[in-house]
N, C-alpha and C positions, 0 to 999 in steps of 0.2 A: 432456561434451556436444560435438557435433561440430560442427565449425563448416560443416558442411553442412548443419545442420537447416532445412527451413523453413515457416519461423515463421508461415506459414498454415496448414500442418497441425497447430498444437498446439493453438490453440482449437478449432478445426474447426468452424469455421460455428456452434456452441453456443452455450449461454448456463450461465454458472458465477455458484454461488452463491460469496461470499468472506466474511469474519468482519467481525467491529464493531471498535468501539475496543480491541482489547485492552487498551495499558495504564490507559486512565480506568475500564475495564469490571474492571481488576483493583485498580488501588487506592481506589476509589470506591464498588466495590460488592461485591469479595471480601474487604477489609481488608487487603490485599496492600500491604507497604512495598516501593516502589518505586525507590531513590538513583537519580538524573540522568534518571529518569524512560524506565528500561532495564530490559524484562520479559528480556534475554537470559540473564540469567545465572540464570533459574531451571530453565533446562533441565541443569543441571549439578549440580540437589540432588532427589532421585526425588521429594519432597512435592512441590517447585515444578513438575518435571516431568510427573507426574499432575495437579497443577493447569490444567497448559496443556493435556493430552488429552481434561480434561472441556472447557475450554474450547473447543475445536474441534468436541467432539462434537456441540455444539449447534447449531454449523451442518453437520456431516454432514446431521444430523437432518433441517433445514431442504432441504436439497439432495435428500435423499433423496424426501421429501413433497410436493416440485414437480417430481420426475423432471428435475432437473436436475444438471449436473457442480457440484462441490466443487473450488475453489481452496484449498488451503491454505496462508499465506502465513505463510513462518519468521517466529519475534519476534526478529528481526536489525536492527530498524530504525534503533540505538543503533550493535550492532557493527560501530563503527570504529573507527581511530585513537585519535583526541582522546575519543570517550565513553568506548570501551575505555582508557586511562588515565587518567582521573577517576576509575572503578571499580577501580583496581590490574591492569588486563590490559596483561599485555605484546603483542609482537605472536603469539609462539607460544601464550597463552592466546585469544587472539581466534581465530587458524587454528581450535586445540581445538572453543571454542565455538560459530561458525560451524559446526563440521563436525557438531557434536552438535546442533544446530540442525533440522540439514536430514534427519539421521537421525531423529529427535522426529517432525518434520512428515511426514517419507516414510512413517512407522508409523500415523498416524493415516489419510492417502491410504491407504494398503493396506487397511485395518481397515474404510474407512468404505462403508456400504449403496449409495452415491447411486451413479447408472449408471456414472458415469467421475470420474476426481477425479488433478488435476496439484498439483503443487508448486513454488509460486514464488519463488525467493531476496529476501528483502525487503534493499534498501539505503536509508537516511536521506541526508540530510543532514549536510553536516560540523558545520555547526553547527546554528545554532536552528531549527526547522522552521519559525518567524513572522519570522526576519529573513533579509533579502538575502543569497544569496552573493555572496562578493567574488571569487572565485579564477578564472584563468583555464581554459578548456579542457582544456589539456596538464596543467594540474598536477589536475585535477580527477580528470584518467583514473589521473593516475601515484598519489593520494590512493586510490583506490576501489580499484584495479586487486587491491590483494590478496584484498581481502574479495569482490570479484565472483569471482577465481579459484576461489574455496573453495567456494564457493556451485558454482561449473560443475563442480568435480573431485568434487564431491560426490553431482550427478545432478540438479541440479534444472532445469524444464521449460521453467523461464524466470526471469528475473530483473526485480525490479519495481520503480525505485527510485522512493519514493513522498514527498510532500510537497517537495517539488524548487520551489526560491525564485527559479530564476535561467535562464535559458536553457545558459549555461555551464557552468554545474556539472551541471545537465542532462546534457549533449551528452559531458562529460569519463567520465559512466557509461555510456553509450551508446558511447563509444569503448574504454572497459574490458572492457565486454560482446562487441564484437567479435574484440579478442584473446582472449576467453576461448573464443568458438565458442557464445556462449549467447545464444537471444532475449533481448529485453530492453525492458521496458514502460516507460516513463515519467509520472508521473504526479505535475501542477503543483499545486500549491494558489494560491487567489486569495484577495485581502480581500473586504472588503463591496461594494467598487466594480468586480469582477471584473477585476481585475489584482492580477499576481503582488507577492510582496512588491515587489521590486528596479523595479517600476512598469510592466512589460511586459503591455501587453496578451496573453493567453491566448493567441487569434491570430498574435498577433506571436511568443511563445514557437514556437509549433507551426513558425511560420513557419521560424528561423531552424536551429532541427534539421532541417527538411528538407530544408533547401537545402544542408549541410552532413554532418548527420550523423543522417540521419533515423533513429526510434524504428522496434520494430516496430509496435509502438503505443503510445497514448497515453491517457492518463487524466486524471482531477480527484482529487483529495481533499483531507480537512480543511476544508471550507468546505460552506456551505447553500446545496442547491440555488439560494434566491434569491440567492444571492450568483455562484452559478456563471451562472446567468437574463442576469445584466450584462452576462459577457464574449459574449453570442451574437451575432452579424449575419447570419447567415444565410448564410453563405459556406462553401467545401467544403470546411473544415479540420476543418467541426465533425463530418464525415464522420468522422473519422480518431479520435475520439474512442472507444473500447473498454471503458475501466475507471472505474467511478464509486464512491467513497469519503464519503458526506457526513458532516457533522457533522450531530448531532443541534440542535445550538444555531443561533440566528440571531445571536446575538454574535460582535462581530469578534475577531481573533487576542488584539490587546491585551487585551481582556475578559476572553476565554479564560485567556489569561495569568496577570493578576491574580483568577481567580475561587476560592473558598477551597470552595465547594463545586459540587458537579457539578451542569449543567443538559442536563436529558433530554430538554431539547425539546418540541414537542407532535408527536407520534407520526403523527396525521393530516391535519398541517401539514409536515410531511417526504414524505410519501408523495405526497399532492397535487402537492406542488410539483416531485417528483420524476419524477411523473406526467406534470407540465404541461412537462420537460426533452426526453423522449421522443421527441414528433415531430422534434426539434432535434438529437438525438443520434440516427443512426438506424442507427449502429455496435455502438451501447450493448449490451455483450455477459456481463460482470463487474459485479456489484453487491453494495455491500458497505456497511459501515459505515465511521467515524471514530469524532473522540472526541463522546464521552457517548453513542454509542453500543450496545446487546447485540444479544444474540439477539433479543430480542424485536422492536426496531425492524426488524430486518432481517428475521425474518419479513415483518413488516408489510408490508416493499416489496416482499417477495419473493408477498403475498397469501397465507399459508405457515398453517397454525394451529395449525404447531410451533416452538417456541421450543425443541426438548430436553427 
């Protein structure tokens, strides 16, 4: 990817369909074991890897049936570092993985109906997606920097790094991204009180990457729209907002956390309220799911009366 792309010509003014929760939509509702809570490593066994092409297909589907673009976002949101060695990856299995990743996800892009359809390099969190980062900036970019390489020597349209706790850790893939020559989304999750874990107001996140090391855009996910409703004021950050990710649940992270079985939410209690985000986000370009939730909720936001 060149580092002259830009990063307004890649959505291009559209509007893209993106997937649900994969991994709660795969160990909760395909019986799929999951260790550390990491769908990456089943692009690396063909069952697992045809598991994930149906998996997509569903929202090709969806994309297709509202004449709109397909995001396909790799299941990379684990590989890194520290998840890649809890699972036994060294770092040259994670490059592997990674690469096989984004090949998986470019085949299902090529294959699928909908008019246009990109591929997004997905990056996590180093740590828990519900708790604070701690890490500074610089070590943040020097932490990500290989996994975001991989993802750009690989081809992908842009890089997405999603459930981001911290402004810092944030801004350190945002820094990775530009040495690699790859756009690069960013996308915060909030609690119930619409701030980040680490206690930043949303705004105040946006804020501090701008001023610094601004995203090419930005996002929410993991959290209910009523949850995301908190962090709004009505002020022109909320412009800058692109990519929307919700959870199906109105339960906060800790819940989430501790819940032993999957809550799906009420389907036209997500939509509504997602609904009532709309005027507020008037960026809002990417829409997609979280956890607990499929296709089918995403239909629903998408007003779709295809699930696949």
């Amino acid at each position: 990817m060149s580092a002259q792309v830009n990063a307004s010509d890649i959505l291009d003014g559209g509007r893209w369909v993106s997937d649900g929760g994969l991994e709660t939509d795969l160990i909760f509702n395909r019986g799929v074991d999951l260790p550390e809570f990491a769908s990456f490593p089943l692009v690396q066994d063909e069952r697992g890897a045809e598991l994930l092409r149906s998996y997509y297909a569903e929202y090709s589907a969806i994309a297709e049936v509202c004449g709109e673009g397909l995001l396909v976002e790799t299941p990379t949101w684990r590989a890194n570092a520290d998840w890649g060695r809890a699972l036994g990856y060294d770092a040259d299995g994670l490059d592997r993985v990674n690469r096989e990743a984004v090949a998986l996800a470019r085949g299902v892009a090529d294959a699928s109906p909908a008019v246009r359809s990109l591929v997004s390099g997905v990056v996590g969190p180093r740590g828990d997606g519900y708790l604070a980062a701690r890490s500074g900036v610089d070590e943040a970019a020097d932490y990500h920097a290989p996994q975001v390489r991989v993802l750009a020597s690989e081809g992908v349209d842009l890089v997405h790094a999603m459930t981001m706790t911290a402004p810092d850790e944030a801004a350190g893939v945002v820094r990775a991204a530009r040495m690699a020559g790859v756009p690069v989304a960013i996308s915060f999750t909030v609690e119930t009180d619409g701030r980040l874990p680490d206690g930043h107001r949303l705004s105040e996140a946006i804020g501090i990457l701008d001023g610094a090391d601004p995203a090419d855009w930005y996002g929410v996910n993991c959290a209910h729209p009523t949850h995301v409703a908190a962090s709004l004021d009505g002020r022109s950050w909320q412009d800058k907002v692109v990519f929307f990710r919700p959870n199906a649940s109105t339960l906060s992270h800790d819940e989430l956390d501790a819940a032993e079985d999957l809550d799906p939410g009420d389907t036209a209690f997500l939509v509504d309220s997602t609904d009532a985000l709309r005027p507020q986000l008037p960026a809002l370009a990417v829409l997609g799911g979280c956890c607990g939730t499929d296709s089918s909720h995403v239909a629903a936001l998408w007003r779709s009366p295809s699930s696949g």
